[in-house]
C-alpha positions in Angstrom: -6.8 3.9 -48.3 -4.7 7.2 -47.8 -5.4 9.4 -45.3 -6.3 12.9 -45.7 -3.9 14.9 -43.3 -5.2 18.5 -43.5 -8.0 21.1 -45.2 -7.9 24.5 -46.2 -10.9 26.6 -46.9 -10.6 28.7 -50.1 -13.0 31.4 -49.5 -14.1 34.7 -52.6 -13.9 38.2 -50.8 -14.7 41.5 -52.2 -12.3 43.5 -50.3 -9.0 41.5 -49.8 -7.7 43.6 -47.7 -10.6 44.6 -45.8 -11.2 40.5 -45.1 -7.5 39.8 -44.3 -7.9 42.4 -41.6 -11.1 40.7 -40.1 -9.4 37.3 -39.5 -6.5 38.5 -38.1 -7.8 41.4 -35.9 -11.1 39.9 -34.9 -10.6 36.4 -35.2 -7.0 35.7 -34.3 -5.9 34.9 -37.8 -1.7 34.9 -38.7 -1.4 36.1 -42.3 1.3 33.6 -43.4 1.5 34.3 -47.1 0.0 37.2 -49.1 0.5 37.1 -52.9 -1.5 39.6 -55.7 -5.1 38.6 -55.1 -4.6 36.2 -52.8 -3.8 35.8 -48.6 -2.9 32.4 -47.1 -3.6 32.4 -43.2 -4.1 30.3 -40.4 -5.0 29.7 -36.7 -3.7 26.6 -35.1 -5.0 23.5 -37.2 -6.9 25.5 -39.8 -5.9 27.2 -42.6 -7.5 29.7 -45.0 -6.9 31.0 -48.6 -8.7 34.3 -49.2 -9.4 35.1 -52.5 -9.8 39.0 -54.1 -13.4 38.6 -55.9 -15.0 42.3 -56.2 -18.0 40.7 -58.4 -18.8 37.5 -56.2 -22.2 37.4 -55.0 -22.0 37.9 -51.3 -22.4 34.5 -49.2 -25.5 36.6 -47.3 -27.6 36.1 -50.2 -27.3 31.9 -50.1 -29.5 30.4 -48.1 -29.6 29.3 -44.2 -27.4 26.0 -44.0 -24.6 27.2 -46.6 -21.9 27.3 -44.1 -18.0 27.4 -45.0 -16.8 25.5 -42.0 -18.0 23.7 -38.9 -14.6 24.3 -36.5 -14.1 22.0 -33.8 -12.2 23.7 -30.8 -11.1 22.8 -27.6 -12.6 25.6 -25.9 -15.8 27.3 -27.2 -16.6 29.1 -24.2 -13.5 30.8 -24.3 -13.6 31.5 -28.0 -16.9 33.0 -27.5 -16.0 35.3 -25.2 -12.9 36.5 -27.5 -15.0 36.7 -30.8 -17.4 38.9 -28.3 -14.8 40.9 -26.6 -13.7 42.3 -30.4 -16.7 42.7 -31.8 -17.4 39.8 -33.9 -21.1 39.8 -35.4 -23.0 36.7 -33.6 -24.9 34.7 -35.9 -25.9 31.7 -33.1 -24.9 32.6 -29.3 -22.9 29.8 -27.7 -25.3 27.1 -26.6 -25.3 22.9 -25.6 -27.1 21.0 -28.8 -28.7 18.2 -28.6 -26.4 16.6 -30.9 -23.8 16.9 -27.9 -22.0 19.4 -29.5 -21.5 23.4 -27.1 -21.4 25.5 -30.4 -21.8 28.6 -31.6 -21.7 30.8 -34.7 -20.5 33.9 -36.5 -21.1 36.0 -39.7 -18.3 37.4 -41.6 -18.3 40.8 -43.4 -18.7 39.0 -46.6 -21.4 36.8 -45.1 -19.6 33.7 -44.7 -20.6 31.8 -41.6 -18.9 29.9 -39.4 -19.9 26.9 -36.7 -17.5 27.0 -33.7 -18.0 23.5 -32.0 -17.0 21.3 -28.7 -17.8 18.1 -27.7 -19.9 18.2 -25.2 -19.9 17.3 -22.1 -16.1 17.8 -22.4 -14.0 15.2 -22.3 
């Protein structure tokens, strides 16, 4: 069976530019590409197509467990203490789950949230 050798999230926005500057100012985010209506960015293995949509419904209005990514990182202590050090809005503070997994999460302007996760106990 072929493998599948990367992902990229394709997220609706309602202020491109407003949400292009979140990612990379707050969340460490290279804009690689931007095109009319669209930016293309990444950090490290993931990558991220933001797309203008002034008339989406904001992702705050879906319900609890609609999540656009769960992000497995090396370090989630250390991430945590960047997203906190520039002001990123906390949705879950960085804790050990019982699933073995040191996560936490964050909230986007646009509502979009996101599950930073490490194995855990590391290694």
């Amino acid at each position: 069976m072929p493998d599948i050798v990367g992902s990229t999230f394709v997220l609706a926005v309602c202020d491109l530019r407003a949400a292009t500057r979140f990612y990379v100012e707050k969340l460490g985010f290279t804009e690689d590409l931007h095109v009319e209506g669209w930016s293309f960015l990444s950090r490290g293995a993931c990558r991220l197509r933001l797309g203008d949509c002034p008339d989406a419904m904001p992702m705050s209005q879906v319900p609890d467990h609609s999540w656009f990514a769960y992000l497995h990182v090396e370090d989630a202590a250390g991430l945590y203490r960047e997203c906190c050090e520039r002001g990123v809005p906390i949705w879950h503070p960085l804790g050990d789950k019982p699933w073995g997994m040191r996560e936490f999460a964050i909230v986007t302007p646009d509502g979009h949230r996101i599950v930073f996760g490490e194995k855990w106990p590391a290694g």
